[in-house]
RODO-57005 format. One line per 5 residues: their letters; for each residue x, z, y of C-alpha. Coordinates in Angstrom, 3 decimals. Layout:
BEGIN
a) X/Z/Y ~ ...
% end
This chain:
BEGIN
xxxxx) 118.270/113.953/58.686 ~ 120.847/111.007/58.588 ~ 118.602/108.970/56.550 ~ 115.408/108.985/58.677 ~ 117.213/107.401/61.819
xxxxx) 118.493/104.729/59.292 ~ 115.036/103.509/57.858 ~ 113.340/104.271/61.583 ~ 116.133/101.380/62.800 ~ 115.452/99.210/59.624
xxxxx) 111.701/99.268/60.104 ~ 111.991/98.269/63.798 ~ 114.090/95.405/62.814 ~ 111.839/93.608/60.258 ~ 109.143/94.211/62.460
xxxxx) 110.547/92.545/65.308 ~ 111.774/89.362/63.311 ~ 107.625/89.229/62.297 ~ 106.354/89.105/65.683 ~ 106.251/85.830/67.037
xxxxx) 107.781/85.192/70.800 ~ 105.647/84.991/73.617 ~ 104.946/81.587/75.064 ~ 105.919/80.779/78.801 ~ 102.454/79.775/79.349
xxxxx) 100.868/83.547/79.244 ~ 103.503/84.978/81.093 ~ 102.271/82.257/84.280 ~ 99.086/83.284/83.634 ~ 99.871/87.321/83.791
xxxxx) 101.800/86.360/86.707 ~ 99.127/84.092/88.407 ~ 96.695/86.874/87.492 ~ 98.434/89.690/89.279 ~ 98.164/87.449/92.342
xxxxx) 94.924/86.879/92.607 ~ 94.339/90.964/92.294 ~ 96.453/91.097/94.866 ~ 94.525/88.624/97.313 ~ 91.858/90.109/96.082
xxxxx) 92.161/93.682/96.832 ~ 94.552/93.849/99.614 ~ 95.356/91.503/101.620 ~ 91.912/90.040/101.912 ~ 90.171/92.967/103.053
xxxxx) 93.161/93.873/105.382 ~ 93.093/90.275/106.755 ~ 89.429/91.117/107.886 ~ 89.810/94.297/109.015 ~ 92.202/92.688/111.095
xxxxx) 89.983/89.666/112.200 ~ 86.911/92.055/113.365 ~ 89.224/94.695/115.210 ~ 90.684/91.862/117.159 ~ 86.938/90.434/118.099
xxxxx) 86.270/94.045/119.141 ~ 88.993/94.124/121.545 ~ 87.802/90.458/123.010 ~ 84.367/91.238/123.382 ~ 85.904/95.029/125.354
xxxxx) 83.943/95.727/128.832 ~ 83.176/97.789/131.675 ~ 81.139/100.921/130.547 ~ 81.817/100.803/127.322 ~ 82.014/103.719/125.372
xxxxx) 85.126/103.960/122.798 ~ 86.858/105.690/120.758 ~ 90.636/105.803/120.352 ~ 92.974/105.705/117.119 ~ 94.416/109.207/118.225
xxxxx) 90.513/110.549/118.385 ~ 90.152/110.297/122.504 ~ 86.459/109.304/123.133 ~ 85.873/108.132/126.613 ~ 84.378/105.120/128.880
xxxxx) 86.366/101.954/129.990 ~ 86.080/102.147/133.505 ~ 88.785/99.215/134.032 ~ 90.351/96.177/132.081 ~ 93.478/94.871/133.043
xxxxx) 94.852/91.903/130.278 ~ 95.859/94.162/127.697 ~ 95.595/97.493/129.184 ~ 92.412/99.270/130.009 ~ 91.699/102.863/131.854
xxxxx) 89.445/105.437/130.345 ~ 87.695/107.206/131.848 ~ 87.243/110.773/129.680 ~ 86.610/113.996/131.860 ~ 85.639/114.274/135.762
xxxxx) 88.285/112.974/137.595 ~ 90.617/112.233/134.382 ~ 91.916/108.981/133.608 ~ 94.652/107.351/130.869 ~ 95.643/104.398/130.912
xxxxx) 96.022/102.692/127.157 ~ 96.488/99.741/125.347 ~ 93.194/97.290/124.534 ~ 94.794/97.992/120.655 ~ 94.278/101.464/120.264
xxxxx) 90.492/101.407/121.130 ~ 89.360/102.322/117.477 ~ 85.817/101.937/117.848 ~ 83.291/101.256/120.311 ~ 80.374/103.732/120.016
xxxxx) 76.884/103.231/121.315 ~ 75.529/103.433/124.796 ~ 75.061/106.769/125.708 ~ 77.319/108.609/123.378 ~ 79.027/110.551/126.019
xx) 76.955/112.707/128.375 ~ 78.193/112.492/132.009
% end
């Protein structure tokens, strides 16, 4: 049993000496390559996620129909800088934050 650890640790060493070294250059370009995945699949797509949800609480108004992040549908009935009041039952209304609208739906989603 003694002798198959032996050659296993001889035959990793000759094969090591064999293999040449890895240049600096490749591991830049790994490195430069993991990057660009990275722009490419995160924070480029979160950047615009970003970018639209922030037009949709600019272009926020009177009447419209939304949907929050915790899943509260309702109709702005009042904008105040960053706060807004929904409207979402007879005679109910919250008052939230322009950045937890989620969505805005389309005219007539709710029934009155």
């Amino acid at each position: 049993m003694h002798f198959f650890i032996t050659d296993g640790f001889a035959q990793s060493t000759t094969t090591s000496a064999i293999t040449p070294q890895s240049s600096g250059l490749s591991q830049i370009l790994i490195l430069l390559g993991f990057v660009v995945i990275f722009y490419l699949l995160l924070w480029r797509p979160q950047a615009k996620r970003a970018k639209e949800h922030r037009q949709l609480m600019a272009n926020l108004a009177i009447g419209d129909e939304v949907t929050t992040t915790g899943g509260i549908v309702g109709k702005v009935i009042r904008l105040n800088g960053d706060l807004i009041t929904l409207k979402i039952a007879e005679n109910v209304e919250i008052n939230l934050q322009k950045a937890a609208v989620s969505s805005v739906l389309p005219k007539g989603t709710i029934k009155s």
